[in-house]
C-alpha positions in Angstrom: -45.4 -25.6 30.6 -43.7 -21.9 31.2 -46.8 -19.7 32.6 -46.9 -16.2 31.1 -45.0 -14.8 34.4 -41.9 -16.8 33.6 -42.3 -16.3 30.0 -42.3 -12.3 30.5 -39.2 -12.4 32.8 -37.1 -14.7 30.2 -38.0 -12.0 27.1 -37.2 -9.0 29.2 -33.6 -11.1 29.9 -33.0 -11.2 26.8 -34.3 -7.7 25.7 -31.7 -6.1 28.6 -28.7 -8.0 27.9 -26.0 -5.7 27.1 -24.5 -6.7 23.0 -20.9 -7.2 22.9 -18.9 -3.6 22.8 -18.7 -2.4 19.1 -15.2 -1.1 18.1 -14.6 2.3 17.8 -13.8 3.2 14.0 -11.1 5.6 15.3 -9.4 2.5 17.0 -10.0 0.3 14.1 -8.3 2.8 11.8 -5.5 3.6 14.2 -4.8 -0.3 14.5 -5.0 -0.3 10.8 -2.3 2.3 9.9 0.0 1.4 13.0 -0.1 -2.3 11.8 -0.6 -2.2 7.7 0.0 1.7 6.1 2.7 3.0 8.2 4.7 0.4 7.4 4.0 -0.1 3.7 4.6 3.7 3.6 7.9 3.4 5.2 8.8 0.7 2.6 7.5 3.0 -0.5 8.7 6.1 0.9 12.2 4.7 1.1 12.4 3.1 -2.8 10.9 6.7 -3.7 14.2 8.2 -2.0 16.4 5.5 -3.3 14.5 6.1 -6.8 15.4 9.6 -6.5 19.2 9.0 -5.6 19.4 6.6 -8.4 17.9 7.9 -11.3 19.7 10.9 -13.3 17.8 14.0 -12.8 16.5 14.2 -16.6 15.3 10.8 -16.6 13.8 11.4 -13.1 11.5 13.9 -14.5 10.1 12.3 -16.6 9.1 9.1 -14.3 7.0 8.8 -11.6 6.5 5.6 -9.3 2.3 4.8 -9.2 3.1 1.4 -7.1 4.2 -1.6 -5.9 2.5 -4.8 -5.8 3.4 -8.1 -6.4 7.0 -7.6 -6.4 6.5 -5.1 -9.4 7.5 -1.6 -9.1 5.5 0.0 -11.3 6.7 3.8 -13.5 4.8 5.8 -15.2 6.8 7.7 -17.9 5.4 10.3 -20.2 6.9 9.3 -23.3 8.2 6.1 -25.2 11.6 7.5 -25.6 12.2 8.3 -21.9 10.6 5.0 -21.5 13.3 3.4 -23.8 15.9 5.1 -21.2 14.8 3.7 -18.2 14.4 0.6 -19.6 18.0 1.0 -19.9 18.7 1.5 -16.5 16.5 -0.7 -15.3 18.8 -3.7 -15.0 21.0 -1.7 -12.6 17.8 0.1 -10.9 16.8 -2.8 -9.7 19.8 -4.4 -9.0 20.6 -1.8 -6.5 17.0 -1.6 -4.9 17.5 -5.2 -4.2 20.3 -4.8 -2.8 19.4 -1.8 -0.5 16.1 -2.1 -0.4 15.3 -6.5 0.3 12.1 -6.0 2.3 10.5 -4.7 -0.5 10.7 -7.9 -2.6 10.8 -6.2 -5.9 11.2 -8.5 -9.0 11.0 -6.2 -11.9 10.2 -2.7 -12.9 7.1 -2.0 -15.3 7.4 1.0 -17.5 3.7 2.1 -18.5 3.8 5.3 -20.7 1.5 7.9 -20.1 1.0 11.1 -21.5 -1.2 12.1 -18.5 1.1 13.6 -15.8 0.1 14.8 -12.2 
């Protein structure tokens, strides 16, 4: 049987033992664009620029990319004519993102129309 003595030095033991070092959320976030957004960013930033290059100017206004994700490059266009056009080009779009672009894995290019432009 523990006598009270013993019992009172095993609860302040445990009471004083020093919890495992939280992260810091600066580190956690710093890890987290280093590792995961810069990289993404890099990717987007550079089928933006290709976009850009691509596109002719008229059309280009009129589109806007919102996203990638799951191999889908996805446009928002302002109206179902222009959307009619880059449907079009779409074909040799992504033909040459593919082809300048392969880390990014696109598949196929969405056209959502949208009256609602930022």
């Amino acid at each position: 049987m523990i006598n009270d003595c013993e019992q009172l030095r095993n609860i302040t033991k445990w009471r004083t033992r020093q919890p495992k070092q939280a992260a810091k959320l600066g580190n956690v976030i710093n890890k987290l664009l280093e590792n995961k957004i810069s990289p993404l960013q890099a990717k987007f930033e550079l089928i933006i620029e290709l976009w850009n290059q691509l596109l002719p100017e008229e059309l280009s206004q009129h589109c806007r990319i919102t996203g990638i994700s799951g191999g889908q490059l996805k446009v928002l266009v302002d109206s179902p004519s222009f959307a009619s056009q880059l449907r079009w080009y779409s074909a040799s779009l992504l033909e040459e993102i593919k082809h300048q672009c392969p880390q990014a894995r696109i598949k196929n290019i969405q056209c959502i129309v949208s009256h609602e432009r930022s």
